[in-house]
C-alpha positions in Angstrom: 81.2 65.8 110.6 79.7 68.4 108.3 76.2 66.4 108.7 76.2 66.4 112.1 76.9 69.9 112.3 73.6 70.5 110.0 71.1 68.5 112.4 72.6 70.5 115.6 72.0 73.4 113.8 68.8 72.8 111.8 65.2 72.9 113.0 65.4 76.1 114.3 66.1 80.0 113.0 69.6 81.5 112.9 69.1 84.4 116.2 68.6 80.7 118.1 71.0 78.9 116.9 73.2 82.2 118.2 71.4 82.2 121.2 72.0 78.7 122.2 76.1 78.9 120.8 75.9 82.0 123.6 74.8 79.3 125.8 77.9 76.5 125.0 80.2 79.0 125.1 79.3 80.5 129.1 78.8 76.8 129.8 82.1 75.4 128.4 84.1 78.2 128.4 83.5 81.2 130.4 81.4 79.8 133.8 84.5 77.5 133.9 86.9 80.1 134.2 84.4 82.3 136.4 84.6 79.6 139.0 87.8 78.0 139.1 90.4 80.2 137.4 89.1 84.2 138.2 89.9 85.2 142.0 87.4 86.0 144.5 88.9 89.7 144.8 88.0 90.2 141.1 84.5 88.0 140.6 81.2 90.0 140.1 78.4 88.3 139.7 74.9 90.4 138.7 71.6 89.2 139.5 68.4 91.6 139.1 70.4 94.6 138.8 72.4 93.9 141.9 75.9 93.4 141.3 77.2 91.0 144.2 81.0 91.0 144.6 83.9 88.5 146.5 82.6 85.6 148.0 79.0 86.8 147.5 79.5 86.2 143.5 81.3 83.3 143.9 78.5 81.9 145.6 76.6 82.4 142.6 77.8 81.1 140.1 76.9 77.6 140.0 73.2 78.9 139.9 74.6 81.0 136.5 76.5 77.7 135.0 73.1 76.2 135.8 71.2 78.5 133.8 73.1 78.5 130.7 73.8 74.6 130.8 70.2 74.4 131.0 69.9 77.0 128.2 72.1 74.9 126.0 70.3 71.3 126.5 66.8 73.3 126.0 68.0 74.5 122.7 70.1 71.4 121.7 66.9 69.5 122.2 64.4 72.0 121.7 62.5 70.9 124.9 59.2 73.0 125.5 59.8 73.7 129.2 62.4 76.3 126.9 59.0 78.3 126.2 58.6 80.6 128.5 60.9 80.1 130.6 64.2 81.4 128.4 61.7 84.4 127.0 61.5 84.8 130.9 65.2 84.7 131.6 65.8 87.2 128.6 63.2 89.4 129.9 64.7 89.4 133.5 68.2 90.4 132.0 67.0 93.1 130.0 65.5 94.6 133.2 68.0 93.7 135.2 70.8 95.8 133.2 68.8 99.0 133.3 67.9 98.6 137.0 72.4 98.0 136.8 72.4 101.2 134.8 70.5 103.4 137.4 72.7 101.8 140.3 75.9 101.4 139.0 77.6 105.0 139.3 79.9 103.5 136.3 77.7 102.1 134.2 76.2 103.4 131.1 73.3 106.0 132.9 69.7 106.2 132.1 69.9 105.7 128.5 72.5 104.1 127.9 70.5 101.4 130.6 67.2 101.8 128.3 69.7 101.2 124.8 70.8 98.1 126.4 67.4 97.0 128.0 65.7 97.5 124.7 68.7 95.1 122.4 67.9 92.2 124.7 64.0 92.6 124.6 64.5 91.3 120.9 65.7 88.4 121.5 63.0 88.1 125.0 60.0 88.9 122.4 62.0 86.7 119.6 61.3 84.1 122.3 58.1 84.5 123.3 56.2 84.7 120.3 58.7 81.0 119.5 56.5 78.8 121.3 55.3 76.6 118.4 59.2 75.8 118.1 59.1 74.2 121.2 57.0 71.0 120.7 56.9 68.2 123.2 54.6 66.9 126.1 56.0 69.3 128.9 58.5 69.8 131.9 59.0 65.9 133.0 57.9 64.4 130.0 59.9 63.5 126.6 59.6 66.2 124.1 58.4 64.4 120.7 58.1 65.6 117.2 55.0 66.6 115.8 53.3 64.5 113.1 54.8 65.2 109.8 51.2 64.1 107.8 49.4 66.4 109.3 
């Protein structure tokens, strides 16, 4: 068991390895609940910066569960359609929740949006400037390992 745990979690830095347990954990965990178990009275659903609500969220979802299931096999396997796409998807949230910030008359105001914005460009940067950690032969093909004798 511990072994196995090693090679899921070796081969790439620890802020991944976080990233993609992020991933497992909306897949497995949270988008299932989202979708079957929270009502459609209470589901919000933000995309952009635009919170949808009720049956517009609901709706969706299964493009989030997408996402993050797709997140977690690109990490897992360390497939290079990952780079750019997730630094993309990082980069999208991080505007997207100060665009939410300026909008959302509760939310956290200006700054509090740029504070926000600003954590998740780490990790959007962190994943841009990763692209030698995603090896392999592209979107359709088999990702393989790079020669070790070189």
């Amino acid at each position: 068991m511990k072994t196995k745990l090693q090679e899921i979690f070796s081969g790439r830095p620890i802020w991944m390895n976080c990233v993609m347990l992020f991933c497992a954990y909306m897949t497995f965990i949270y988008m299932p609940f989202d979708m079957f178990i929270k009502s459609v009275e209470e589901d919000k659903e933000v995309w952009f910066g635009f919170m949808l609500t009720g049956w517009m969220a609901k709706a969706t979802e299964p493009l989030h569960w997408i996402i993050y299931a797709s997140g977690l096999y690109g990490f897992l396997k360390m497939k290079s359609w990952m780079w750019p796409w997730a630094g993309v998807y990082v980069t999208q949230v991080a505007i997207g929740m100060l665009v939410w910030s300026f909008l959302n008359v509760s939310g956290p105001g200006a700054w509090g949006g740029i504070v926000i914005a600003a954590i998740f460009m780490v990790p959007a940067v962190a994943l841009f400037r990763a692209k030698d950690k995603f090896i392999g032969s592209g979107v359709f093909g088999r990702d393989i390992e790079p020669d070790k004798h070189q």
